[in-house]
SEMIRO-298527 format. One record per atom (N, C-alpha, C): atom name; residue in three letters; z negated, x, y negated. Coordinates in steps of 0.2 Angstrom, whole numbers. Layout:
<pts>
{pt "CA"; "ALA"; {Z; X; Y}};
...
</pts>
This chain:
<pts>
{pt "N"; "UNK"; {0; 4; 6}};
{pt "CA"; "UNK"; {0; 0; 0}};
{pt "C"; "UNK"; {0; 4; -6}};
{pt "N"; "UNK"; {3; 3; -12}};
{pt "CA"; "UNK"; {5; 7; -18}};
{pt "C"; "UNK"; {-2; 6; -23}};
{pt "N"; "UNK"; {-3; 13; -26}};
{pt "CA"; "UNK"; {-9; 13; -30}};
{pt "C"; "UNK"; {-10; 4; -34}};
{pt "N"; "UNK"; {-4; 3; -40}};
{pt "CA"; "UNK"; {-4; -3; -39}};
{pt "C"; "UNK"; {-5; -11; -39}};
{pt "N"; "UNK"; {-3; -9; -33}};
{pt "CA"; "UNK"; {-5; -14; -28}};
{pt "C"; "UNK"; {-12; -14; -28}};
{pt "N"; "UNK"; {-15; -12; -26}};
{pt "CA"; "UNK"; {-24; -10; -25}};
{pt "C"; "UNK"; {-27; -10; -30}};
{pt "N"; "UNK"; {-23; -8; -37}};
{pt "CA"; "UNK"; {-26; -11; -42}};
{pt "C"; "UNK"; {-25; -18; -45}};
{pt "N"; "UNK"; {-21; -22; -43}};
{pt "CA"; "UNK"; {-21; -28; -46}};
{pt "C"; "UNK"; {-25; -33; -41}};
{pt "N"; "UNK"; {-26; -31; -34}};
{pt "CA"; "UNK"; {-32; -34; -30}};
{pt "C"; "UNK"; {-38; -31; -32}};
{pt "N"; "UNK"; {-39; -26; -34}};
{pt "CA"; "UNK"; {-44; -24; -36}};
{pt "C"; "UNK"; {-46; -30; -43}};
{pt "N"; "UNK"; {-43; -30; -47}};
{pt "CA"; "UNK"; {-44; -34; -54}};
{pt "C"; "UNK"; {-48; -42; -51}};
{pt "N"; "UNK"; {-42; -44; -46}};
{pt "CA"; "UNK"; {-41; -50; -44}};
{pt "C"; "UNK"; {-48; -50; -41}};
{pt "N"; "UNK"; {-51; -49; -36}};
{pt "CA"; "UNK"; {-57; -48; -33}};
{pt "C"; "UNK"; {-63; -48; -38}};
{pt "N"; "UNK"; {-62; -43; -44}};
{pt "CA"; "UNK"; {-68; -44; -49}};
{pt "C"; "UNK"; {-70; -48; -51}};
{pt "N"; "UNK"; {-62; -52; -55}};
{pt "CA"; "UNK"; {-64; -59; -58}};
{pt "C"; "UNK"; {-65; -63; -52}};
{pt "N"; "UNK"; {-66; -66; -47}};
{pt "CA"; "UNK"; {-66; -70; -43}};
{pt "C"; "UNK"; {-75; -68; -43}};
{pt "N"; "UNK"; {-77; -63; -43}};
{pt "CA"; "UNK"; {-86; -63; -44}};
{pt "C"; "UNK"; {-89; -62; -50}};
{pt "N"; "UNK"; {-84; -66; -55}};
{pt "CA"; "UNK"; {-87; -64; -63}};
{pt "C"; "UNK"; {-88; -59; -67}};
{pt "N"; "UNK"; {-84; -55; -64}};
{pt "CA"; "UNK"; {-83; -49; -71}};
{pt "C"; "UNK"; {-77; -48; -73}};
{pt "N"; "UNK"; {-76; -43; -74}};
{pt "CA"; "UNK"; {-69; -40; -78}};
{pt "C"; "UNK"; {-69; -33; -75}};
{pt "N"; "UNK"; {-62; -32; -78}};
{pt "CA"; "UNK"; {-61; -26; -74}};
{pt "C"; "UNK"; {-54; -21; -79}};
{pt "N"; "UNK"; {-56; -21; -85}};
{pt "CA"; "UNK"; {-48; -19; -90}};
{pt "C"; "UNK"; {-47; -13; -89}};
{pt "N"; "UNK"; {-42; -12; -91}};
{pt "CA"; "UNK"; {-39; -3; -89}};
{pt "C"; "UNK"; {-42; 1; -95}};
{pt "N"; "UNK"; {-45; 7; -93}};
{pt "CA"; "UNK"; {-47; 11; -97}};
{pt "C"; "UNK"; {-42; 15; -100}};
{pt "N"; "UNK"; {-40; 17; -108}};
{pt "CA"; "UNK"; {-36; 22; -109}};
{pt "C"; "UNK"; {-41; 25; -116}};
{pt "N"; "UNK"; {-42; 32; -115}};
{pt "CA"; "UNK"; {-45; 34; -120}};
{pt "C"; "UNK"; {-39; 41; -122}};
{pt "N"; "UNK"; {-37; 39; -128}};
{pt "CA"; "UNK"; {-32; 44; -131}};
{pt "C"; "UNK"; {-37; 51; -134}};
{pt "N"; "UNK"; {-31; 57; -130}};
{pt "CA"; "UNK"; {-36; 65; -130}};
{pt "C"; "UNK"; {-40; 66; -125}};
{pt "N"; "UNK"; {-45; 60; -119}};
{pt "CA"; "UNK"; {-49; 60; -115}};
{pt "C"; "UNK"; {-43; 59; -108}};
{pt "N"; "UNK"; {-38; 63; -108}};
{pt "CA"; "UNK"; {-35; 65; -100}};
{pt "C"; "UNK"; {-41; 66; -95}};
{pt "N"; "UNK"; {-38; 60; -89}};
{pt "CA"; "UNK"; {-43; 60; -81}};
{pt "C"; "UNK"; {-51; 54; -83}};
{pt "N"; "UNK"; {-50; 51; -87}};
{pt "CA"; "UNK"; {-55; 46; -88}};
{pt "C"; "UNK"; {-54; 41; -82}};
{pt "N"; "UNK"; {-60; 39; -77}};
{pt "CA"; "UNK"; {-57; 31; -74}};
{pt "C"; "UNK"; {-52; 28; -77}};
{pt "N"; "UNK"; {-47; 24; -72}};
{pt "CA"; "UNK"; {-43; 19; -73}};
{pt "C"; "UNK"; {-46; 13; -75}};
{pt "N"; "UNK"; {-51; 12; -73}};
{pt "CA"; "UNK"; {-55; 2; -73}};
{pt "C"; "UNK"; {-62; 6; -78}};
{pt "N"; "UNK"; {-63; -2; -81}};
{pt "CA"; "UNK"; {-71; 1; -82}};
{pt "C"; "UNK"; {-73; -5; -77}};
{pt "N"; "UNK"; {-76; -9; -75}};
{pt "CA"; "UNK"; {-78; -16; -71}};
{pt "C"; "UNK"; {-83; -16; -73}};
{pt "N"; "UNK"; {-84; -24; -77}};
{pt "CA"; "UNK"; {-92; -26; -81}};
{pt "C"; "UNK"; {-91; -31; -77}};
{pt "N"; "UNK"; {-100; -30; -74}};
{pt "CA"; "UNK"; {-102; -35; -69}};
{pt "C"; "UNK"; {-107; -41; -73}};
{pt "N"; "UNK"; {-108; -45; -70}};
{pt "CA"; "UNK"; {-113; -49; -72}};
{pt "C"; "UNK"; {-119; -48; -74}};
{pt "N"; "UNK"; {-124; -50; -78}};
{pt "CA"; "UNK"; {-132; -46; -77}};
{pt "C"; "UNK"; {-132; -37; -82}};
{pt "N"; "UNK"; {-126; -36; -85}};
{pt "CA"; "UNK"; {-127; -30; -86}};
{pt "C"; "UNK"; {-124; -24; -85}};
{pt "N"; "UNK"; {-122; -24; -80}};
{pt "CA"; "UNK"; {-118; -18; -75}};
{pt "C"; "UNK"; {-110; -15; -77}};
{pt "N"; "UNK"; {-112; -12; -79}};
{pt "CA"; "UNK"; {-105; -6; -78}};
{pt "C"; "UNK"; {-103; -1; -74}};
{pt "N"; "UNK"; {-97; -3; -72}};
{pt "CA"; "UNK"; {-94; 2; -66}};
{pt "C"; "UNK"; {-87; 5; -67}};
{pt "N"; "UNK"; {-86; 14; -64}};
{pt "CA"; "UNK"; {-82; 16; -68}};
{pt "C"; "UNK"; {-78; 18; -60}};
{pt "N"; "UNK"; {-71; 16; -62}};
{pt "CA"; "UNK"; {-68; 15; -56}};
{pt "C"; "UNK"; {-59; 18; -54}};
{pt "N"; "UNK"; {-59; 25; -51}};
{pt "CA"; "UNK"; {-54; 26; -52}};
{pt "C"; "UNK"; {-51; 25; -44}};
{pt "N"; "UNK"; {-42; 21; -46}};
{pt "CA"; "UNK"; {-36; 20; -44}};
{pt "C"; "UNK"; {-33; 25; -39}};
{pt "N"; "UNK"; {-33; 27; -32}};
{pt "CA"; "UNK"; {-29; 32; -30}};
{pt "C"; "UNK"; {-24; 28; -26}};
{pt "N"; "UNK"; {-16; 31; -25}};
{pt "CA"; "UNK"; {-14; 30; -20}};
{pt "C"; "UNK"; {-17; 31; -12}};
{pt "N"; "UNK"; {-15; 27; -7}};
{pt "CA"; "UNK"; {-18; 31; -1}};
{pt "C"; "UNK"; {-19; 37; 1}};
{pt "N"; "UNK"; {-26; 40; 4}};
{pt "CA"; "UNK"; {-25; 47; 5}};
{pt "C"; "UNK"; {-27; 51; -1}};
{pt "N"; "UNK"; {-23; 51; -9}};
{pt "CA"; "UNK"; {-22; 55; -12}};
{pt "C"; "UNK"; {-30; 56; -14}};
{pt "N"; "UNK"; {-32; 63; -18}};
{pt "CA"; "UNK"; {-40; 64; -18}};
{pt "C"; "UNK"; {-37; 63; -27}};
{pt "N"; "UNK"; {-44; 64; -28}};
{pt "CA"; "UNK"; {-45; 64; -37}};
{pt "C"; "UNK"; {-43; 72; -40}};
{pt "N"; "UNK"; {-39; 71; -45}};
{pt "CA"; "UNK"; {-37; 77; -48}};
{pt "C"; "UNK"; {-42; 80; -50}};
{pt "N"; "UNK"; {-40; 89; -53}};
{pt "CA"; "UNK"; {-49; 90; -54}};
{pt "C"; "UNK"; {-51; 87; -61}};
{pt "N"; "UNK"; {-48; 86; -67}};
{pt "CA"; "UNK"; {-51; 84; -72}};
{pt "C"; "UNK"; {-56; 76; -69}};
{pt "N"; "UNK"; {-50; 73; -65}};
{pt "CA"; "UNK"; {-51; 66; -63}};
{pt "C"; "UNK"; {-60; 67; -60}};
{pt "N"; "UNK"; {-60; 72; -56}};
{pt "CA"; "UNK"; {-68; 75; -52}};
{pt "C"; "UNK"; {-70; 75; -58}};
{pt "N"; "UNK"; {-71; 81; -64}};
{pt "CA"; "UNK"; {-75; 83; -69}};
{pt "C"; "UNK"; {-78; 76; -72}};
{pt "N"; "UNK"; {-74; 71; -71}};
{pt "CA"; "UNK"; {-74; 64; -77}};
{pt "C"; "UNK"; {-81; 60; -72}};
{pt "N"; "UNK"; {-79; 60; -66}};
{pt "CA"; "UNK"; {-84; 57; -62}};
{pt "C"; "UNK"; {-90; 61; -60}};
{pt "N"; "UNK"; {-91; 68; -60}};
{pt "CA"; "UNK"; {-97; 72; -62}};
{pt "C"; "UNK"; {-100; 70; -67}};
{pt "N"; "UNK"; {-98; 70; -72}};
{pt "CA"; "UNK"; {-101; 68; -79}};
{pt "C"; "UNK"; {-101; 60; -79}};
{pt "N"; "UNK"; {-101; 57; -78}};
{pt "CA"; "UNK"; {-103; 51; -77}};
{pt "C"; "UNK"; {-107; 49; -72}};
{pt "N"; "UNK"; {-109; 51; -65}};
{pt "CA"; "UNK"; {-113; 51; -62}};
{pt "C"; "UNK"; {-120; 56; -64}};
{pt "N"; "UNK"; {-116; 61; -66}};
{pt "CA"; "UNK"; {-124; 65; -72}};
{pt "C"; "UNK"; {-128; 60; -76}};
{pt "N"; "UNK"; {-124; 55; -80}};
{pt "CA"; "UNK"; {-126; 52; -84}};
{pt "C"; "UNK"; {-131; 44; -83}};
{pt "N"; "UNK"; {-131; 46; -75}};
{pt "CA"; "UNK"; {-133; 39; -71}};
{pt "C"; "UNK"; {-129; 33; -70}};
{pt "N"; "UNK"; {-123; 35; -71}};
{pt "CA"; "UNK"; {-118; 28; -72}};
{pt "C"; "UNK"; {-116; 29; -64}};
{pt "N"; "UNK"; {-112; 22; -61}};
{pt "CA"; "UNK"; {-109; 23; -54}};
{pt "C"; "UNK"; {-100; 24; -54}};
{pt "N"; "UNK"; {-99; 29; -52}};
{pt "CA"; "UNK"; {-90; 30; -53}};
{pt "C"; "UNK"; {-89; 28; -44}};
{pt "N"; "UNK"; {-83; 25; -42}};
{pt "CA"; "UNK"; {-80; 24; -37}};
{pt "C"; "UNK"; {-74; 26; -39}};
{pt "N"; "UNK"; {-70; 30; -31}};
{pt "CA"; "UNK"; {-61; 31; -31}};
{pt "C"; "UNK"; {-61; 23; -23}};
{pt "N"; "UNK"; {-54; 23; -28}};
{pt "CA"; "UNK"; {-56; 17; -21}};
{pt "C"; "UNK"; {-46; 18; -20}};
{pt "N"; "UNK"; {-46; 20; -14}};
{pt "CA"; "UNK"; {-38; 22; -13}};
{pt "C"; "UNK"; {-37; 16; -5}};
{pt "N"; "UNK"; {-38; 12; -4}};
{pt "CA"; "UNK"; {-38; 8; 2}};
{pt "C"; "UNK"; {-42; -1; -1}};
{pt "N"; "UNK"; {-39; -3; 5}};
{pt "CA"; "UNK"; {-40; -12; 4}};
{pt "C"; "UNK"; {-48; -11; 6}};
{pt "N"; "UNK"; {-49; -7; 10}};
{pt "CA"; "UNK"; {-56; -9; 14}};
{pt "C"; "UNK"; {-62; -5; 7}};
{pt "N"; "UNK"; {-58; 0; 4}};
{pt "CA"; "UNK"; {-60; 2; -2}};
{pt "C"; "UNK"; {-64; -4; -6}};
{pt "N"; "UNK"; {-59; -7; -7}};
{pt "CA"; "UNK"; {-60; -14; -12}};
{pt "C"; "UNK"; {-66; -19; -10}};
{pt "N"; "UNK"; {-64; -20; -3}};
{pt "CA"; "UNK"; {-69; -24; 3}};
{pt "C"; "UNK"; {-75; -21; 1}};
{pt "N"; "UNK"; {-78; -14; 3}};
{pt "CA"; "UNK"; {-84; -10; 2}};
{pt "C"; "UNK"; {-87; -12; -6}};
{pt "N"; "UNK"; {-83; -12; -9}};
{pt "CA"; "UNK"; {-85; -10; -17}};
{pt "C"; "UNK"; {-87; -18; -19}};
{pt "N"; "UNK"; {-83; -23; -19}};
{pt "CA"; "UNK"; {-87; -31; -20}};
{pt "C"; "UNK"; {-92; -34; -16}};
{pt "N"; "UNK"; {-92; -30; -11}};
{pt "CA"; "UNK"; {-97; -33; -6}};
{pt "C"; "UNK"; {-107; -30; -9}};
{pt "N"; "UNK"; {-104; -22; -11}};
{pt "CA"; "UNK"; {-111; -19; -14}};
{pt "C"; "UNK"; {-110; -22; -22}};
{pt "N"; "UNK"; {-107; -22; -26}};
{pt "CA"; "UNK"; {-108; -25; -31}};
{pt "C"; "UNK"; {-111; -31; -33}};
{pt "N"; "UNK"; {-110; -36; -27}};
{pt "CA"; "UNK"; {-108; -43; -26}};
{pt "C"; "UNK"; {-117; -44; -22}};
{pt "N"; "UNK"; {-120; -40; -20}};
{pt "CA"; "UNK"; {-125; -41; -18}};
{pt "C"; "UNK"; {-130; -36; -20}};
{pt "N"; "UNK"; {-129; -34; -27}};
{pt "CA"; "UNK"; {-134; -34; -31}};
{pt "C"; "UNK"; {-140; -37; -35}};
</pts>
């Protein structure tokens, strides 16, 4: 399945449990998550897009270091069962 593709199932699945899920672009900041995902209750989630297989570039790593330093929760979700995983743990918080 195409990165894509996984990402509009991705969107689709958010709003279906009340959040959002808009594409991130921050001009000069190369390798930011693609989603941010604002959940119900407060929650933000930083969520980067890969094709199947492929890993995160290195800047894409640095971006999720420093967000996970910062206490925030980053996901790469490069698979359907990705997705599955990821609303199920958000979804039952």
């Amino acid at each position: 399945m195409r990165e894509s593709m996984l990402e509009r199932r991705l969107v689709r699945e958010v709003e279906r449990i009340g959040g959002l899920a808009p594409k991130w672009v921050s001009p000069g900041n190369r390798g930011v998550p693609d989603r941010i995902v604002i959940l119900p209750g407060g929650r933000t989630v930083y969520v980067e897009m890969k094709a199947p297989g492929k890993p995160l570039e290195p800047l894409q790593a640095k971006w999720a270091r420093t967000i996970r330093k910062m206490g925030h929760r980053h996901y790469k979700i490069d698979t359907e069962e990705d997705i599955d995983r990821f609303i199920a743990e958000v979804n039952s918080e």
